[in-house]
C-alpha positions in Angstrom: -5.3 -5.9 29.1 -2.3 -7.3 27.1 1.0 -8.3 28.3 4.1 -7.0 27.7 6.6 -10.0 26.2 9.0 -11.4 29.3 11.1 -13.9 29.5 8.6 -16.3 30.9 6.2 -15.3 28.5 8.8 -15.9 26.2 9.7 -19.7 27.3 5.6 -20.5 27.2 5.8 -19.4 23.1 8.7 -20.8 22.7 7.2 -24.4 23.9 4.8 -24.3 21.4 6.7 -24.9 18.1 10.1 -25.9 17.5 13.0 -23.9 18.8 14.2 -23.0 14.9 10.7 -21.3 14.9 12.0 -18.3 17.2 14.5 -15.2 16.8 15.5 -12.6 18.0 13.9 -9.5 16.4 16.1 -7.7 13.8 16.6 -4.3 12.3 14.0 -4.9 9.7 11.5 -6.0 12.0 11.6 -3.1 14.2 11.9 0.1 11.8 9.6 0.7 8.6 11.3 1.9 5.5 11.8 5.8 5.8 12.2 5.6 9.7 9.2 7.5 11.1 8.2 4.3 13.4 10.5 2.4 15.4 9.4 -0.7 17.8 11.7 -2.1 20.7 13.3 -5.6 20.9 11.1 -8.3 20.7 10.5 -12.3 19.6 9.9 -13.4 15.9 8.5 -16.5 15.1 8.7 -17.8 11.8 5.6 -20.7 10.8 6.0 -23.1 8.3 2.5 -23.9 7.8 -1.2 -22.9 8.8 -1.4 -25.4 11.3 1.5 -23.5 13.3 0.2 -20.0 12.9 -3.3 -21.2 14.9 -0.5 -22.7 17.3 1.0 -18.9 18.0 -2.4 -17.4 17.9 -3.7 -19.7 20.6 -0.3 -19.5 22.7 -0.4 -15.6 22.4 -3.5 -16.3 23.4 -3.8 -17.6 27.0 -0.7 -15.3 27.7 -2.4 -12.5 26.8 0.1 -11.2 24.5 -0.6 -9.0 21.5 0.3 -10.3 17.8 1.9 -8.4 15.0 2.0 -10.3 11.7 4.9 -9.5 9.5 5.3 -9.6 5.7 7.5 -8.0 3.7 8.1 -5.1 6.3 7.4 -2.7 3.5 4.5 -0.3 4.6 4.5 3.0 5.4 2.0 3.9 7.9 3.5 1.7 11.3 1.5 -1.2 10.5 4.1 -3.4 11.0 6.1 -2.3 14.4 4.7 -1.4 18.0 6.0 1.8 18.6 4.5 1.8 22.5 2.8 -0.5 24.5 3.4 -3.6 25.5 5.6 -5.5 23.7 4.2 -7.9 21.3 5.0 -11.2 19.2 5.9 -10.7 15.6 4.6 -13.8 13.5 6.5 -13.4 10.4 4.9 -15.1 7.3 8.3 -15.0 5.5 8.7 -18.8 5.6 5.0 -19.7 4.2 6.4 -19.0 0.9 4.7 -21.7 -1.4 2.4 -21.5 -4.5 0.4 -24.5 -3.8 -1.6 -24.9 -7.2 -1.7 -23.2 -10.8 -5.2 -23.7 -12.8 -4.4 -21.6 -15.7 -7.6 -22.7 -17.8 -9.7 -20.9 -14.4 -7.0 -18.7 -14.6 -6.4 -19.2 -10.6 -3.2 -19.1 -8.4 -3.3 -19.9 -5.1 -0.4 -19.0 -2.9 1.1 -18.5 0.7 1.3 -14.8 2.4 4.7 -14.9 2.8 4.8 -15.1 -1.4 7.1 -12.0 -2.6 4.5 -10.4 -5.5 7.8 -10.7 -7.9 7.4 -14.6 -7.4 3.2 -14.7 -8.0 3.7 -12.1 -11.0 6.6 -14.6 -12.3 4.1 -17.8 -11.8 1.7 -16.7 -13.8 4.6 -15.5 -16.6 5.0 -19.4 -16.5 1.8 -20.4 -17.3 1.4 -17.7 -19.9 -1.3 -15.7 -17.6 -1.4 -12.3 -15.8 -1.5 -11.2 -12.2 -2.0 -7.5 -12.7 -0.7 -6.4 -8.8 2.5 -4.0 -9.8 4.5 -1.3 -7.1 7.8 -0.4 -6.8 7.9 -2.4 -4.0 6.7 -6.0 -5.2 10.5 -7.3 -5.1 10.5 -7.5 -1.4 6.4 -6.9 -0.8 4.3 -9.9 0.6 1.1 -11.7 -0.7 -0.4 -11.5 3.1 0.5 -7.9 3.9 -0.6 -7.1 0.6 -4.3 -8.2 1.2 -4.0 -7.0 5.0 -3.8 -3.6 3.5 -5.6 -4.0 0.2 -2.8 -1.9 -1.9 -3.5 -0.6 -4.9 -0.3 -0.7 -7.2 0.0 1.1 -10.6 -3.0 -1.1 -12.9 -5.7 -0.1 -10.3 -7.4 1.9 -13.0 -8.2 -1.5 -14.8 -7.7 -3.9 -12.8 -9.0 -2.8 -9.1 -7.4 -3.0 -5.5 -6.1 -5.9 -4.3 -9.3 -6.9 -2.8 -10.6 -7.0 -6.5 -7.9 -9.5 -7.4 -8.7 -12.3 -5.1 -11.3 -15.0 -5.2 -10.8 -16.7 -1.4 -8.2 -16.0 1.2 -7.5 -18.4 4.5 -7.0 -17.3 7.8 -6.4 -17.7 11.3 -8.7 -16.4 13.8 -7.8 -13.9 17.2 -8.9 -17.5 19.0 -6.6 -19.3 16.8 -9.6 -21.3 14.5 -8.3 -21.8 10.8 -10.8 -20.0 8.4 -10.7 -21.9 5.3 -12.2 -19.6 2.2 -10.2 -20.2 -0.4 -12.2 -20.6 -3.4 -11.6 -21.1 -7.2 -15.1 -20.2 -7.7 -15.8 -17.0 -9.8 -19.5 -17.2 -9.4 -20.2 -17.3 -5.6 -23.3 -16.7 -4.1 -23.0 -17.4 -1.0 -22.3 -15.4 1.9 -21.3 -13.7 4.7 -18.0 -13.7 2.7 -15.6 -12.9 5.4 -12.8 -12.6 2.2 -14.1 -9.2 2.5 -13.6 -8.3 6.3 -10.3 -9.8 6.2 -8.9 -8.0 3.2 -7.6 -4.2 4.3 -8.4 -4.8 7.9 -4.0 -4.6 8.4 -4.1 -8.3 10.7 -6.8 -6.8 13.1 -9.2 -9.7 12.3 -7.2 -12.5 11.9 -3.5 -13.0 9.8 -4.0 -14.2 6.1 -2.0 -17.5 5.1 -3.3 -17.6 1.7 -5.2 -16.4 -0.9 -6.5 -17.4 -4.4 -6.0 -15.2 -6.5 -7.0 -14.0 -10.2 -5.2 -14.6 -13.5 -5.9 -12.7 -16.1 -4.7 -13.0 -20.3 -1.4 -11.5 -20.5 -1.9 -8.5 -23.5 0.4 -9.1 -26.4 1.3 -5.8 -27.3 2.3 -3.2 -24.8 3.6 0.4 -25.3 3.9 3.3 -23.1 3.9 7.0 -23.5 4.3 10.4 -21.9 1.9 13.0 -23.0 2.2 16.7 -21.7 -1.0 17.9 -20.4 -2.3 21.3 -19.8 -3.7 20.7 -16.2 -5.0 17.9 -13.9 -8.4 18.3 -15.4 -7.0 17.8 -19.2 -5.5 14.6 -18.1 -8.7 13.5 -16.8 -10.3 14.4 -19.7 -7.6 12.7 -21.4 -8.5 9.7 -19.6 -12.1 9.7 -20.8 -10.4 9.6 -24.6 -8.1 7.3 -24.0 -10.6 4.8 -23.0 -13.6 5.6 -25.3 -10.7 4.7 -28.2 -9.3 1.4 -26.3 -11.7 0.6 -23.9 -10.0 -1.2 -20.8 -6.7 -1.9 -22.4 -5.4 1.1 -21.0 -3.3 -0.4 -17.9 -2.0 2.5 -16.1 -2.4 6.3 -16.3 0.2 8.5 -14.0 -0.6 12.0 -13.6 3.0 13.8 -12.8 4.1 17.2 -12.0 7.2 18.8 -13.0 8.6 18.9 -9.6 8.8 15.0 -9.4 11.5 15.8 -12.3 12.8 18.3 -10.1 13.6 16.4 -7.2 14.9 13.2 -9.2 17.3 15.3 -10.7 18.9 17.1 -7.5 18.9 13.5 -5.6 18.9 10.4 -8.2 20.2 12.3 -12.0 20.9 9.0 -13.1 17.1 8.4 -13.6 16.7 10.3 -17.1 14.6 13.2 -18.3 12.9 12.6 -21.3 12.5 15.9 -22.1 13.9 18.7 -23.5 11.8 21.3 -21.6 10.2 19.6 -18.7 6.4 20.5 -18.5 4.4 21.3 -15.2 2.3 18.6 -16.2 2.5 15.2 -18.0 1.0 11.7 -17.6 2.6 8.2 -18.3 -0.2 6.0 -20.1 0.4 2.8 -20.4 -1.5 0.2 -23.0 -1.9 -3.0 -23.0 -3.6 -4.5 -26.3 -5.0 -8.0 -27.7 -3.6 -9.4 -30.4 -3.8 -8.3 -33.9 -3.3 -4.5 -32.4 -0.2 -2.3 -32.3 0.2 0.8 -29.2 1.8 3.0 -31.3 -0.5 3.4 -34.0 -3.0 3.6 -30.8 -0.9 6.3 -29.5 -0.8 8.4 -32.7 -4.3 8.4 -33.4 -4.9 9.3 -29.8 -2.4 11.9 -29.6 -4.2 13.2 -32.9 -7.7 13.8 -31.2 -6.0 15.2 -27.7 -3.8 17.4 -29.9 -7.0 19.1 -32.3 -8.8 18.9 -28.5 -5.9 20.9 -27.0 -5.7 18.5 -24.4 -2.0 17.6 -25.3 0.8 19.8 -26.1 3.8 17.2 -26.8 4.0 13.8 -26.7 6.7 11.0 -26.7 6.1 7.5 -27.7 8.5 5.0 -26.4 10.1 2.9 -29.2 11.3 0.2 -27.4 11.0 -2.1 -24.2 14.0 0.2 -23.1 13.0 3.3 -23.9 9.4 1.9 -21.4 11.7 1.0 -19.1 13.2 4.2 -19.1 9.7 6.2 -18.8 8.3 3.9 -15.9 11.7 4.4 -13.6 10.6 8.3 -13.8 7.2 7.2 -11.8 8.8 4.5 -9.4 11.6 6.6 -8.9 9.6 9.5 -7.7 8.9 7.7 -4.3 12.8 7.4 -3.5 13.1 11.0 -4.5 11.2 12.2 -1.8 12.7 10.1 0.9 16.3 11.8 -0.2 15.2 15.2 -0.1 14.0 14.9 3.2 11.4 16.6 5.5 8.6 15.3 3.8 4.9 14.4 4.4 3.1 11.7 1.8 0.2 11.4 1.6 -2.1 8.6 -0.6 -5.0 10.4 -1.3 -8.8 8.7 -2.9 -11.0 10.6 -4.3 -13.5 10.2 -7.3 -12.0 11.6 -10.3 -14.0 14.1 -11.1 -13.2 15.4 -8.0 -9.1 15.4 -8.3 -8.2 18.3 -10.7 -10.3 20.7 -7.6 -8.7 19.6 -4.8 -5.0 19.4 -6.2 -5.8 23.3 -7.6 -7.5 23.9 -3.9 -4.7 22.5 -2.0 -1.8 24.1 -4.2 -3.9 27.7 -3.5 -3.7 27.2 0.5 -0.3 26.0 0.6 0.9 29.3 -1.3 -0.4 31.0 0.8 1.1 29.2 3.4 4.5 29.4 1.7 7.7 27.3 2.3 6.2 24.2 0.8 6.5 22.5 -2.5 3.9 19.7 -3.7 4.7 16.6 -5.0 1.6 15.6 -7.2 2.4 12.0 -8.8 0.2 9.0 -9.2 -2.9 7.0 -10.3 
């Protein structure tokens, strides 16, 4: 059975690090972003280094005192914040904030959980490389609570989860041993590879201290565009087109529904609608080519074949990094939107795509019925 966090617990933590280690919790610490779980006052400590993580651990330990590790506080499920129980430690990973090494020929980066994914993404900018991880979060989101619950971000389509982005990952143990598997290795065939236990299991195994993680070649030519589909199952069909005619360059596809427009113009207007007549239905595709290749002339010759398909009914092909800019705050706006109109239920839904256009056209029928309710559909 755990303890709840005293003051004489408190003291014992304390003696194991320096006093600068320790905090009071804060706000941030206690609350997730749209409020739904709140936790009660509690200690923070804040390790500089691997070493001083297995020194918590082991503390928490032998006073028998849960552990909630901490990373950029940005999750929306509670996985951060104790809303009942005992009262727990809170090992923030916000000072671990290092990149220790670069290899951009094995196209590696290996950095600290407490890493914003801005900061990797901008590492690899430097070296002329990739990391494909992208939310509307990664300004404030952490490497560690990243892996801990193996997000997905806008380029899962062709680039994975984050689970399919890193190589090795270190940890420390519930009994406080260090688990050293970071790797540069690509081929690897030796196992148990705990990488895997350890990646979505949200700290219940161990907390992450680093990871290695994949580069990949930045593309050279990148264009997006929004083409209005007839249904869910025309975008997926869409899909199929799209990447029999570019193969994997296609780095994100966002299905949207009109009421996404809807709701960003009643609570965030300055977020602009691209269209004169908003459809029910349009995706944002996003292309990222080699060099030697152009996205626009990609776009036109795949709007061509959707168009004599019927698969597409309008399209609008941004001309500029701006104009990009433009269509992508419509998707990581959408999120926000919701919040602001209030009295809302999200859900992040997986299914295999052949199975999505039936259960958005199933769940639309029963909440008709139902009445009172308006859906949401936007994503990857």
């Amino acid at each position: 059975m755990l303890n709840s966090l005293t003051s004489e617990i408190e003291a014992q933590l304390r003696a194991s690090l320096p006093d600068d280690r320790f905090a009071a919790a804060e706000a941030r610490h206690l609350e997730e972003p749209r409020g739904r779980y709140v936790g009660r006052a509690g200690l923070v400590a804040t390790p500089r280094s691997t070493q001083e993580v297995a020194m918590l651990i082991k503390a928490a330990g032998a006073a028998s005192v849960g552990v909630i590790p901490y990373g950029g506080g940005t999750g929306l499920v509670g996985g951060q914040v104790a809303p009942d129980g005992p009262i727990p430690l809170i090992i923030s990973l916000e000072k671990m904030n290092g990149i220790r090494q670069v290899f951009p020929e094995e196209n590696v980066l290996i950095a600290e959980a407490g890493v914003i994914l801005a900061d990797v993404q901008s590492a690899a900018e430097g070296v002329d490389r990739l990391f494909p991880l992208s939310l509307a979060s990664e300004g404030s989101a952490r490497i560690g609570g990243l892996l801990a619950t193996n997000a997905g971000g806008t380029g899962v389509l062709r680039y994975g989860n984050t689970r399919d982005l890193v190589l090795g990952v270190e940890a420390v143990l519930p009994n406080g041993e260090i688990y050293n598997g970071i790797s540069r290795l690509r081929k690897d065939n030796t196992g148990y590879d705990l990488r895997h236990l350890l990646i979505g299991a949200e700290g219940s195994l161990g907390v992450i201290t680093a990871a290695s993680l994949k580069l990949f070649a930045r593309p050279v030519s990148n264009g997006t565009a929004l083409f209005q589909v007839t249904d869910p199952a025309a975008a997926l069909r869409l899909l199929s087109m799209v990447r029999d005619q570019v193969g994997e360059a296609v780095s994100a596809f966002e299905l949207i529904h009109r009421q996404g427009i809807e709701f960003l113009q009643e609570k965030l207007p300055q977020v602009r609608n691209p269209w004169d007549e908003t459809p029910e239905w349009f995706v944002l595709i996003e292309l990222g080519l080699p060099h030697g290749l152009e996205p626009a002339p990609a776009f036109e010759t795949l709007f061509s074949s959707a168009l004599e398909t019927e698969l597409v009914k309008d399209g609008i092909i941004a001309q500029n990094a701006s104009q990009s800019a433009d269509f992508w705050a419509i998707r990581e706006s959408i999120p926000e939107a919701n919040r602001l109109i209030g009295s809302i239920s999200s859900h992040d839904i997986s299914l295999p795509l052949g199975a999505l256009a039936d259960f958005i056209a199933k769940v639309g029928e029963r909440l008709e019925k139902i009445g009172k309710y308006r859906i949401n559909c936007f994503g990857h």
